[in-house]
mmCIF file of the N, C-alpha and C atoms, coordinates in Angstrom:
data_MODEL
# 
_entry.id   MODEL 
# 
loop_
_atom_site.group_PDB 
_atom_site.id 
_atom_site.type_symbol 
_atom_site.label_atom_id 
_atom_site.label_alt_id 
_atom_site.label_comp_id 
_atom_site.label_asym_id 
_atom_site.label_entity_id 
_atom_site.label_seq_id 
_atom_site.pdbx_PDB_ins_code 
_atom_site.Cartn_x 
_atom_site.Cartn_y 
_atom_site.Cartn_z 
_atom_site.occupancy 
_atom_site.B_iso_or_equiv 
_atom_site.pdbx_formal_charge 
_atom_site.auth_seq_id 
_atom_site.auth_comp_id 
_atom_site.auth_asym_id 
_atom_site.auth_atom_id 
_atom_site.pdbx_PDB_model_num 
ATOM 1   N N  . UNK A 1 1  ? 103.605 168.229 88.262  1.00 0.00 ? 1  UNK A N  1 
ATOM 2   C CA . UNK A 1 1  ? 104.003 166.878 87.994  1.00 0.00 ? 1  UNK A CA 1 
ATOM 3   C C  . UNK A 1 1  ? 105.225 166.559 88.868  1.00 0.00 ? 1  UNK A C  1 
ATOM 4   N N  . UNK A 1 2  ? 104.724 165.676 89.754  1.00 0.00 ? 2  UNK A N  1 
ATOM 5   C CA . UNK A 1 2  ? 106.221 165.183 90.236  1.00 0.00 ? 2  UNK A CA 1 
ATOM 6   C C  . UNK A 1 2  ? 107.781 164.677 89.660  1.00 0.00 ? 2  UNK A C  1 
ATOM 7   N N  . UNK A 1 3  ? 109.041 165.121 90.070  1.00 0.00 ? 3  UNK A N  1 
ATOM 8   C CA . UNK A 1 3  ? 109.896 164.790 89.497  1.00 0.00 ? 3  UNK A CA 1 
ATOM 9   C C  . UNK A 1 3  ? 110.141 163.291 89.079  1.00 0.00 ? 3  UNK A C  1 
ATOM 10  N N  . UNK A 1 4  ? 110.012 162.412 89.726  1.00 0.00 ? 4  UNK A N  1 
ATOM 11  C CA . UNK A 1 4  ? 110.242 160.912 89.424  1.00 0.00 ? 4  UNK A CA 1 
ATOM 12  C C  . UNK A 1 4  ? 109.360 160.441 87.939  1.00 0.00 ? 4  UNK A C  1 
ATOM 13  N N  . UNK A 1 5  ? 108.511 161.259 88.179  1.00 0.00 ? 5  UNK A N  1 
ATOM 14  C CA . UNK A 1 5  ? 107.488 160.952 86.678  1.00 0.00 ? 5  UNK A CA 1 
ATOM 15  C C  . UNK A 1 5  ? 108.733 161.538 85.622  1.00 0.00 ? 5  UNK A C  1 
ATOM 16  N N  . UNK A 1 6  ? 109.088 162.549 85.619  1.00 0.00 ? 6  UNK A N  1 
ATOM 17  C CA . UNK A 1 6  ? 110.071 163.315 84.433  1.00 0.00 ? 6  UNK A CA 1 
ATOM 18  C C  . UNK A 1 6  ? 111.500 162.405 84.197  1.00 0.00 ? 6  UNK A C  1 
ATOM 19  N N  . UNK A 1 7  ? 112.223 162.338 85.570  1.00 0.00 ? 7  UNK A N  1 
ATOM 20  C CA . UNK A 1 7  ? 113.280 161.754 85.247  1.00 0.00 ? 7  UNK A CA 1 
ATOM 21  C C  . UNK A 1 7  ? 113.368 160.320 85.854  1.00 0.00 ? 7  UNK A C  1 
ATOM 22  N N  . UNK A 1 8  ? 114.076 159.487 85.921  1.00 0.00 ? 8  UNK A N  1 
ATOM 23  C CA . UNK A 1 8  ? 113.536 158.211 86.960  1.00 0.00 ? 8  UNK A CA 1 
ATOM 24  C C  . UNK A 1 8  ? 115.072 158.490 87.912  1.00 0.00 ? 8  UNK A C  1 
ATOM 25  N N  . UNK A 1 9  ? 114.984 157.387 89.020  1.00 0.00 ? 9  UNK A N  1 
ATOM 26  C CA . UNK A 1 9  ? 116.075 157.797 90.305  1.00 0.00 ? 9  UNK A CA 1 
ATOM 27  C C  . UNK A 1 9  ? 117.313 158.131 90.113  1.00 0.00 ? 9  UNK A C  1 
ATOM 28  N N  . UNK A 1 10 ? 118.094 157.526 88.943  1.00 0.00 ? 10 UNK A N  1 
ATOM 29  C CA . UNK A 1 10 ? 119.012 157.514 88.882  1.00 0.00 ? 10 UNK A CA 1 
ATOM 30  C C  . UNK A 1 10 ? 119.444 158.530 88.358  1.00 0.00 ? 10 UNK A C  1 
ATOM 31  N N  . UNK A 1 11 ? 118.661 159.032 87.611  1.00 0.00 ? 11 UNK A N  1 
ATOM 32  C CA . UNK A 1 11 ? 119.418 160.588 87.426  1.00 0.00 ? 11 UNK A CA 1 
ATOM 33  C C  . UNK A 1 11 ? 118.891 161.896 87.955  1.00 0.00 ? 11 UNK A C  1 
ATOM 34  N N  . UNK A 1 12 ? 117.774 161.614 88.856  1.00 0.00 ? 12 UNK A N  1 
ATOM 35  C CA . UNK A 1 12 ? 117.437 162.807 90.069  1.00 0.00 ? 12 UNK A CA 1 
ATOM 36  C C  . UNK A 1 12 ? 118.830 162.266 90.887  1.00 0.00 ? 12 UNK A C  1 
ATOM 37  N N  . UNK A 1 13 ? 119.140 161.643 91.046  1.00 0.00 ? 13 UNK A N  1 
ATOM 38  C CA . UNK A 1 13 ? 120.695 161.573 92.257  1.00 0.00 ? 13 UNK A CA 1 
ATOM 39  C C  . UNK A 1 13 ? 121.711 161.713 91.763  1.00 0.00 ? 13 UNK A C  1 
ATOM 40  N N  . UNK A 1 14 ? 122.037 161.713 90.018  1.00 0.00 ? 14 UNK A N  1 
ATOM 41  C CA . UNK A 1 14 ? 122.946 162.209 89.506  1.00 0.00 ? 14 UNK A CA 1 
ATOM 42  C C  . UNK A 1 14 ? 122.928 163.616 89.476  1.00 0.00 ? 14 UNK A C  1 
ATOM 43  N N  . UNK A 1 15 ? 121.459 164.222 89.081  1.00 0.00 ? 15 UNK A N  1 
ATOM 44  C CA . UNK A 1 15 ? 121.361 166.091 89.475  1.00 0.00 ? 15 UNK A CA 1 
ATOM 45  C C  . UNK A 1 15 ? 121.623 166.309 90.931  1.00 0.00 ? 15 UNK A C  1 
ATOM 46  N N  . UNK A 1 16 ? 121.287 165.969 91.966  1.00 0.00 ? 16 UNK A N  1 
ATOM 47  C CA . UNK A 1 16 ? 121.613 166.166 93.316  1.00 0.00 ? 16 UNK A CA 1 
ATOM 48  C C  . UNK A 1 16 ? 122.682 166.055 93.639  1.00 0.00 ? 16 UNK A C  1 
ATOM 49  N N  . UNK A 1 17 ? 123.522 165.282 93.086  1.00 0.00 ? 17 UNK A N  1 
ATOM 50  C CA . UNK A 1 17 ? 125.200 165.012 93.434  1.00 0.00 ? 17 UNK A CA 1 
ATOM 51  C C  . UNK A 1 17 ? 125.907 166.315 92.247  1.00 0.00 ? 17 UNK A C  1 
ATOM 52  N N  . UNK A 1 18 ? 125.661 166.529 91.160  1.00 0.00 ? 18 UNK A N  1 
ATOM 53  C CA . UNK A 1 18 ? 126.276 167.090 90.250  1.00 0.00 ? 18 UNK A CA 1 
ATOM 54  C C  . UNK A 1 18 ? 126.077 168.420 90.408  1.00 0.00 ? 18 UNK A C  1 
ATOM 55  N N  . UNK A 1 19 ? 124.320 169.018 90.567  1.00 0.00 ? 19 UNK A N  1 
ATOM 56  C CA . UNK A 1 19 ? 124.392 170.303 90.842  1.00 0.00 ? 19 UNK A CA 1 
ATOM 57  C C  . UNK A 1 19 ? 124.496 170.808 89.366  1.00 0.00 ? 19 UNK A C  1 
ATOM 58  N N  . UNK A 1 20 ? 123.918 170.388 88.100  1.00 0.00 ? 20 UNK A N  1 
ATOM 59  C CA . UNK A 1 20 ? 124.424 171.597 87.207  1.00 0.00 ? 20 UNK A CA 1 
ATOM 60  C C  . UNK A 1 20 ? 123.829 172.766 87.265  1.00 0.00 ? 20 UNK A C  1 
ATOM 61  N N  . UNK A 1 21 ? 124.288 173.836 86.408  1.00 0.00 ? 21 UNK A N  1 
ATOM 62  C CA . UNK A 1 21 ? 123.725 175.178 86.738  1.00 0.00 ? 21 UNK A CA 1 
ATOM 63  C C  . UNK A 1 21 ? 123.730 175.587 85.509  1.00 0.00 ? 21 UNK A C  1 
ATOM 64  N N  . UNK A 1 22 ? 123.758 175.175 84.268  1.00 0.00 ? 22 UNK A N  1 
ATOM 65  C CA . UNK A 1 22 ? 123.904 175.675 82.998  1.00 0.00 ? 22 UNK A CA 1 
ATOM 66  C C  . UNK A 1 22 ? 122.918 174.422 82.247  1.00 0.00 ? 22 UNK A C  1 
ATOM 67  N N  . UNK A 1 23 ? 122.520 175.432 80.948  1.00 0.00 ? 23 UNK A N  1 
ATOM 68  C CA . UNK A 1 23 ? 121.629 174.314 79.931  1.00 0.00 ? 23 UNK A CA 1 
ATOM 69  C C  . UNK A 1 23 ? 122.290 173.483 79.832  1.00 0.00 ? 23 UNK A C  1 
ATOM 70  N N  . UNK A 1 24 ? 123.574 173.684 79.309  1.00 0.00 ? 24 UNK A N  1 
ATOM 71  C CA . UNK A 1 24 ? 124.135 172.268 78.798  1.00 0.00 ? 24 UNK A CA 1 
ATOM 72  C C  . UNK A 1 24 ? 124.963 171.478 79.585  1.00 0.00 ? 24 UNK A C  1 
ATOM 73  N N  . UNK A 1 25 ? 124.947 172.105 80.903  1.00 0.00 ? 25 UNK A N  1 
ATOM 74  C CA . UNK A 1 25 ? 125.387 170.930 82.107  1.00 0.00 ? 25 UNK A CA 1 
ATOM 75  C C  . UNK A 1 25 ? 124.543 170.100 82.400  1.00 0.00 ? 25 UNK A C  1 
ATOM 76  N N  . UNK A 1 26 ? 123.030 170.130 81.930  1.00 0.00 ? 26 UNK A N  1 
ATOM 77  C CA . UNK A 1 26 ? 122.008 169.286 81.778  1.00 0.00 ? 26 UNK A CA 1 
ATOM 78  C C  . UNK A 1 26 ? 122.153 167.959 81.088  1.00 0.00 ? 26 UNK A C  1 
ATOM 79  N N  . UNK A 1 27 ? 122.621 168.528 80.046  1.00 0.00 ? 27 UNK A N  1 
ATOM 80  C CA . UNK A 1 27 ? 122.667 167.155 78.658  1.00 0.00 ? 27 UNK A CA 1 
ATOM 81  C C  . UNK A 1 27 ? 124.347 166.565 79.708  1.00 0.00 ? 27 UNK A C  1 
ATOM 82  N N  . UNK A 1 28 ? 124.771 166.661 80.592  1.00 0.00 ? 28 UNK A N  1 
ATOM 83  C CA . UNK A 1 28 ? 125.957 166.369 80.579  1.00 0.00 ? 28 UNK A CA 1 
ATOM 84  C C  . UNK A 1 28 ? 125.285 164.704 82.156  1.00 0.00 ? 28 UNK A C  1 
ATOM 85  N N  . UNK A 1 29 ? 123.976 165.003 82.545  1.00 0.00 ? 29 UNK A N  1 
ATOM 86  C CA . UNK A 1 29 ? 123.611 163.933 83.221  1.00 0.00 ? 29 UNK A CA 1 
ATOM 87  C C  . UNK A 1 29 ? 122.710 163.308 82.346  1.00 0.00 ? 29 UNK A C  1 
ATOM 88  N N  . UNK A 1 30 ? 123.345 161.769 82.525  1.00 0.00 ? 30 UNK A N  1 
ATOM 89  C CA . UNK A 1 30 ? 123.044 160.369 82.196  1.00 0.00 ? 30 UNK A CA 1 
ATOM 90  C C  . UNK A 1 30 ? 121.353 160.594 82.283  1.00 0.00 ? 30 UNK A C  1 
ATOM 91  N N  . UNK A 1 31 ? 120.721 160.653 81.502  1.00 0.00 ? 31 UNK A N  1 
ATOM 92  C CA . UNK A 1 31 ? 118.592 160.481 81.569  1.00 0.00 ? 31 UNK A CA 1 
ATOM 93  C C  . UNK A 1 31 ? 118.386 161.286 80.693  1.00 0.00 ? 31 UNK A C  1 
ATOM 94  N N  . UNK A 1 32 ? 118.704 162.631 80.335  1.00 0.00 ? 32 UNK A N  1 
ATOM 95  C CA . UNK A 1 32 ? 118.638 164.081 80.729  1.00 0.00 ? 32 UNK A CA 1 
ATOM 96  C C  . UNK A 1 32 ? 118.934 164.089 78.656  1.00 0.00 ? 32 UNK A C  1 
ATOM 97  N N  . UNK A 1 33 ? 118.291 164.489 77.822  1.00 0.00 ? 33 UNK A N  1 
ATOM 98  C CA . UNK A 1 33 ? 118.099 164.465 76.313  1.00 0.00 ? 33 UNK A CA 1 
ATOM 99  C C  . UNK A 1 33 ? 117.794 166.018 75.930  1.00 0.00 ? 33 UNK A C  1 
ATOM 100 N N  . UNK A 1 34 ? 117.739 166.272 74.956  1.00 0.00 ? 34 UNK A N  1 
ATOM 101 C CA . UNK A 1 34 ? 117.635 167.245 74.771  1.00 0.00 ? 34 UNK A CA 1 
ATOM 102 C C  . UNK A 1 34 ? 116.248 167.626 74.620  1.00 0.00 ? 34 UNK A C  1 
ATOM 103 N N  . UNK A 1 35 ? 115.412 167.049 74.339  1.00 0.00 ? 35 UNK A N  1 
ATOM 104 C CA . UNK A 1 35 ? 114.223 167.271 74.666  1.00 0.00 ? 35 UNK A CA 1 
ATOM 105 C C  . UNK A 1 35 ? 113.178 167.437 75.812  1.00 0.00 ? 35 UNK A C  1 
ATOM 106 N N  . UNK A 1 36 ? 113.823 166.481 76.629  1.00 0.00 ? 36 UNK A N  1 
ATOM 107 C CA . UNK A 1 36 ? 113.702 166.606 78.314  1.00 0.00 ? 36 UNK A CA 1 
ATOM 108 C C  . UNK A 1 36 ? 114.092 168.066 78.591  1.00 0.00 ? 36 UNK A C  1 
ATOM 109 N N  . UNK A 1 37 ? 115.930 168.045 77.896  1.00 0.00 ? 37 UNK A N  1 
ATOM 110 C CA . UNK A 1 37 ? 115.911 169.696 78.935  1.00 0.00 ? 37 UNK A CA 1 
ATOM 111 C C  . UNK A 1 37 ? 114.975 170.650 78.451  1.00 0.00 ? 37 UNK A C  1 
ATOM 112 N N  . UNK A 1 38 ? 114.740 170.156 77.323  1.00 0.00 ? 38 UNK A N  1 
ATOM 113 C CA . UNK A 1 38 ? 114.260 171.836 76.393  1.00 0.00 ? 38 UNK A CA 1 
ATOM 114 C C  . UNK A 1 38 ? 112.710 171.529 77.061  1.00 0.00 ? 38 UNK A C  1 
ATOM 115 N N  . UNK A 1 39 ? 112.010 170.895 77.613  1.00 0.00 ? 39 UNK A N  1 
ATOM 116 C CA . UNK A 1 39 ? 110.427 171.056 78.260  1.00 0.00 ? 39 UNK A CA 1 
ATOM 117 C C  . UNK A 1 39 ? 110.746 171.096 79.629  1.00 0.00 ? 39 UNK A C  1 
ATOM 118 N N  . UNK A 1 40 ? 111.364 170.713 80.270  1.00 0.00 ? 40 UNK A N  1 
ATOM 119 C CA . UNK A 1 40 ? 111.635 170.589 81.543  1.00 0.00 ? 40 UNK A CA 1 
ATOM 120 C C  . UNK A 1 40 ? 112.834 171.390 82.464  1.00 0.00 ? 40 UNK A C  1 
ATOM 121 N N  . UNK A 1 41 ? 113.672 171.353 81.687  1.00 0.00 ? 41 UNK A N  1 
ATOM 122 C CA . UNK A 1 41 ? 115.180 171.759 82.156  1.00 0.00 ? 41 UNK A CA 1 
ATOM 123 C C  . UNK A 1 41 ? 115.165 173.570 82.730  1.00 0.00 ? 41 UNK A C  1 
ATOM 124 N N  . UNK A 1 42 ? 114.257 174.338 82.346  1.00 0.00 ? 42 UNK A N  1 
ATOM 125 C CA . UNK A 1 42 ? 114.597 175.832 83.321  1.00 0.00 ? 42 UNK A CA 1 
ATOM 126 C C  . UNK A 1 42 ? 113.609 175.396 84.399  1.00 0.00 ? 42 UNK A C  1 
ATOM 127 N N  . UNK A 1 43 ? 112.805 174.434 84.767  1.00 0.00 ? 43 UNK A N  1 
ATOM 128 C CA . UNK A 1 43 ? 112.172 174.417 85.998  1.00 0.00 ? 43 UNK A CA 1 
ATOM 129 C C  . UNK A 1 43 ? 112.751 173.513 86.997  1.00 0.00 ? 43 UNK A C  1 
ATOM 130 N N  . UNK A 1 44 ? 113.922 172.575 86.223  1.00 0.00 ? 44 UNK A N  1 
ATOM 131 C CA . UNK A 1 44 ? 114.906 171.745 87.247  1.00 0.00 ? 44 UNK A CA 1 
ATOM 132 C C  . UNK A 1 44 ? 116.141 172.980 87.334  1.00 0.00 ? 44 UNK A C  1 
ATOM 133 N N  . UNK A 1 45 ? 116.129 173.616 86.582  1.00 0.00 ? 45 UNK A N  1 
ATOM 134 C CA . UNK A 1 45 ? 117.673 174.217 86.944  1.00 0.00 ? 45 UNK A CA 1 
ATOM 135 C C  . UNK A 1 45 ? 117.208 175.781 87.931  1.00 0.00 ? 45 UNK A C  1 
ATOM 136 N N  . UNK A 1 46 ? 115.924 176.042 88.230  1.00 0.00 ? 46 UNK A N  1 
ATOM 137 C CA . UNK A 1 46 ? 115.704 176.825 88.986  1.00 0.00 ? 46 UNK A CA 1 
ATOM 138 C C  . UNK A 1 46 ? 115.662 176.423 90.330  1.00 0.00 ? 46 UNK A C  1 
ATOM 139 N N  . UNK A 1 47 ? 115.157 175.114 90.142  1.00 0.00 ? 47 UNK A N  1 
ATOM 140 C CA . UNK A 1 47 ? 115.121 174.672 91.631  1.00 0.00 ? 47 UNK A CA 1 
ATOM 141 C C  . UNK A 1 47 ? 116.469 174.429 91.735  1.00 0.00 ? 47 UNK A C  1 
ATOM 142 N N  . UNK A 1 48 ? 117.523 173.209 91.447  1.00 0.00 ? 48 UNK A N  1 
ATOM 143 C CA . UNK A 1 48 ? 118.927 173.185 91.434  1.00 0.00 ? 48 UNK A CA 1 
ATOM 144 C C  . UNK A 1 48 ? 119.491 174.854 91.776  1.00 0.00 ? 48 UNK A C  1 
ATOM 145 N N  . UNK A 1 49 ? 119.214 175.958 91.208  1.00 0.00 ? 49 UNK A N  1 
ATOM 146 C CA . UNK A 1 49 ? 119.909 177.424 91.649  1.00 0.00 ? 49 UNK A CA 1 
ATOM 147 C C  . UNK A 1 49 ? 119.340 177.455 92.731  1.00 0.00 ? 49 UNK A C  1 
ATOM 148 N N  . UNK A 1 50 ? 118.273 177.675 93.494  1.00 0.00 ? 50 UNK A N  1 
ATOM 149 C CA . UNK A 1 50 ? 117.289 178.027 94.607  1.00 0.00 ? 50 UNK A CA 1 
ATOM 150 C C  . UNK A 1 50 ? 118.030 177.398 95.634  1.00 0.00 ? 50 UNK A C  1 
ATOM 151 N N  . UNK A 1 51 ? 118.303 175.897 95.759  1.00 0.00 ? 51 UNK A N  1 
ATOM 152 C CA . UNK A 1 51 ? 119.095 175.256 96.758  1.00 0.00 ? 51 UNK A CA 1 
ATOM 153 C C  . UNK A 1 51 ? 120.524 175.460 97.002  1.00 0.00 ? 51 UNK A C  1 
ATOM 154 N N  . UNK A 1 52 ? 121.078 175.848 95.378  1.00 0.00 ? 52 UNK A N  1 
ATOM 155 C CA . UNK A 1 52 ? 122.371 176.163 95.865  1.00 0.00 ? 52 UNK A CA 1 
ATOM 156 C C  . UNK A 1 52 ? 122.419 177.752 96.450  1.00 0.00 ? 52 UNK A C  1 
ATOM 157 N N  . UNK A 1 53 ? 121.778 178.469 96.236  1.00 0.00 ? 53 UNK A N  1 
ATOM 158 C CA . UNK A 1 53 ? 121.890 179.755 96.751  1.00 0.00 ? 53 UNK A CA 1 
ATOM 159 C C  . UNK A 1 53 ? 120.791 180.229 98.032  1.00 0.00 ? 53 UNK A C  1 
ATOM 160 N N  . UNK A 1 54 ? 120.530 179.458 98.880  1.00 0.00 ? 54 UNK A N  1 
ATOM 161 C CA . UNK A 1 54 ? 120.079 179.747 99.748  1.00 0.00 ? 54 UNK A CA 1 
ATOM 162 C C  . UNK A 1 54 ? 120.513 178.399 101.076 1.00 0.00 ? 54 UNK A C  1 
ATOM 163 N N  . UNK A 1 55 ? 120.835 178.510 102.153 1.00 0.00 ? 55 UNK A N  1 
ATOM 164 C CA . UNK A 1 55 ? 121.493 177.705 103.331 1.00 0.00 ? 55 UNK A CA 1 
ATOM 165 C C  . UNK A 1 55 ? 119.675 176.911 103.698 1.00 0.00 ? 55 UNK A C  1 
ATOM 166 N N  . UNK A 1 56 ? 120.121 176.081 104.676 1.00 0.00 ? 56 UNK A N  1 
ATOM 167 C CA . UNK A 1 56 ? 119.131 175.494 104.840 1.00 0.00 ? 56 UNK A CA 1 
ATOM 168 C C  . UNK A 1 56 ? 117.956 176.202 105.913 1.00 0.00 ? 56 UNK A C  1 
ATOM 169 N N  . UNK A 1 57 ? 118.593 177.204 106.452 1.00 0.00 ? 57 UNK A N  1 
ATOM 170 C CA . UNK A 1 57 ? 117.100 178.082 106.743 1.00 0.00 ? 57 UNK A CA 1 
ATOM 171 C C  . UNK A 1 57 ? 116.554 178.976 105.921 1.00 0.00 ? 57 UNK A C  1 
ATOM 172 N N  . UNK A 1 58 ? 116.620 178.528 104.369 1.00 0.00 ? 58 UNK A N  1 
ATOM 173 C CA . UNK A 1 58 ? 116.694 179.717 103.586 1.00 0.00 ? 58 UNK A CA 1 
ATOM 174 C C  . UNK A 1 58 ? 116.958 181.160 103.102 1.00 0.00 ? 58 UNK A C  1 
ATOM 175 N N  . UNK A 1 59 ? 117.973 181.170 103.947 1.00 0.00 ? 59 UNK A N  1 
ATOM 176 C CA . UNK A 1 59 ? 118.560 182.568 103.709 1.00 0.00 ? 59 UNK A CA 1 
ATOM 177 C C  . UNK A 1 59 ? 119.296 182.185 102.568 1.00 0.00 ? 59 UNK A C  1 
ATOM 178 N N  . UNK A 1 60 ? 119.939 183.577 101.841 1.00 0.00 ? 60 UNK A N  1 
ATOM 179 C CA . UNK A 1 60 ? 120.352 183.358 100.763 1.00 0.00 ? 60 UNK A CA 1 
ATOM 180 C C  . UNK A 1 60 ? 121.970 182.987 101.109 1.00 0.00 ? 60 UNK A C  1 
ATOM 181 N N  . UNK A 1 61 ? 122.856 182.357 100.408 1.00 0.00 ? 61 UNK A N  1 
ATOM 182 C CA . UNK A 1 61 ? 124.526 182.311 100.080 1.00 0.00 ? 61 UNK A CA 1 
ATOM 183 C C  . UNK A 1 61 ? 124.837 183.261 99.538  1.00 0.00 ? 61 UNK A C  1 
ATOM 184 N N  . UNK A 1 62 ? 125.877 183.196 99.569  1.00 0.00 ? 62 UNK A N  1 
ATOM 185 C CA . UNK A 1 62 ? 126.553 184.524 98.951  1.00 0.00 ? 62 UNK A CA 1 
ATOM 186 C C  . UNK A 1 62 ? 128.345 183.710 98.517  1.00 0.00 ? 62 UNK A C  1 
ATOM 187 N N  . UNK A 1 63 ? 128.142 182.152 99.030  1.00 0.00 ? 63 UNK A N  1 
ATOM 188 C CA . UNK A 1 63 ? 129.416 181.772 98.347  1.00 0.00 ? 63 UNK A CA 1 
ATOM 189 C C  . UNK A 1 63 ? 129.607 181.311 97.420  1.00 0.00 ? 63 UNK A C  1 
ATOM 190 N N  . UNK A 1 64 ? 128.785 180.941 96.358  1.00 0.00 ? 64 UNK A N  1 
ATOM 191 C CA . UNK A 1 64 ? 128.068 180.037 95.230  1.00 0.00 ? 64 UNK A CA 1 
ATOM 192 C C  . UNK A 1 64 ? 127.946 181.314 94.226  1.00 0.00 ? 64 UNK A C  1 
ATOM 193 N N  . UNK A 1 65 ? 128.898 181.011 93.394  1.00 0.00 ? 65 UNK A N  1 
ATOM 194 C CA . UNK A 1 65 ? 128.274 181.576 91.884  1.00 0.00 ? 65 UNK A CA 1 
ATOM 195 C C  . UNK A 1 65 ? 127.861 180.718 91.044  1.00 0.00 ? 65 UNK A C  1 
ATOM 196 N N  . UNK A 1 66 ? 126.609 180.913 90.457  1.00 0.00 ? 66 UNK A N  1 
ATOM 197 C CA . UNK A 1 66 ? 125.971 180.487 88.799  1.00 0.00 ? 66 UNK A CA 1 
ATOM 198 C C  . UNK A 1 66 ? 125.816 180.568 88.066  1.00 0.00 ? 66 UNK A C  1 
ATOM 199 N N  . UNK A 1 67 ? 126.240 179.936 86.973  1.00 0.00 ? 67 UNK A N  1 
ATOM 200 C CA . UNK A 1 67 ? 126.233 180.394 85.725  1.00 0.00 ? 67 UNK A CA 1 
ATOM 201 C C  . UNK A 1 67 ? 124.695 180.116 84.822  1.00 0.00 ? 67 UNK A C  1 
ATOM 202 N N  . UNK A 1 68 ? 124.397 180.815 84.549  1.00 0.00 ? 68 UNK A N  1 
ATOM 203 C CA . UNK A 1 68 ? 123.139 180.470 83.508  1.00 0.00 ? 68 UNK A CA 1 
ATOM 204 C C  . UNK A 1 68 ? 123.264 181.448 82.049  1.00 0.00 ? 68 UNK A C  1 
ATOM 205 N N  . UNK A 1 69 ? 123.290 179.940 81.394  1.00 0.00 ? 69 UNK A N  1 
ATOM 206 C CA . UNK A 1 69 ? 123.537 180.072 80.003  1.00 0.00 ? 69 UNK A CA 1 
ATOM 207 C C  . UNK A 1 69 ? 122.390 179.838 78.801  1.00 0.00 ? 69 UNK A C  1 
ATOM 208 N N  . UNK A 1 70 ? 121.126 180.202 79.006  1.00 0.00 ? 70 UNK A N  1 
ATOM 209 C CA . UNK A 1 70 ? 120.046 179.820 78.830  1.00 0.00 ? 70 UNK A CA 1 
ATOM 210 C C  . UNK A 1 70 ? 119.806 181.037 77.722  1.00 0.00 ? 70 UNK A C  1 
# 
């Protein structure tokens, strides 16, 4: 399922600007309910980790720590 179906624009660009990395940095963007995170939220916050920990030729970072509180 595409993302725009789950969340609508304004808060896919609030996750893209914010970057959370924890469950409840989820509930902390504007769209984002607790029910949303709890069906949806470890498959947005994997992708959100994946981008922050890898550069854009996909190698991995190594300057980025994450927290996952799941």
């Amino acid at each position: 399922m595409p993302a725009y179906i789950v969340f609508d624009d304004r808060t896919l660009r609030e996750m893209a600007r914010c970057k959370p990395c924890t469950w409840e940095g989820l509930l902390d963007i504007k769209g984002v309910g607790r029910k949303k995170r709890d069906r949806y939220g470890r498959v947005f916050l994997g992708t959100i980790k994946d981008y922050c920990t890898e550069d854009r030729r996909g190698k991995p970072r190594h300057d980025i720590e994450l927290v996952n509180d799941t």
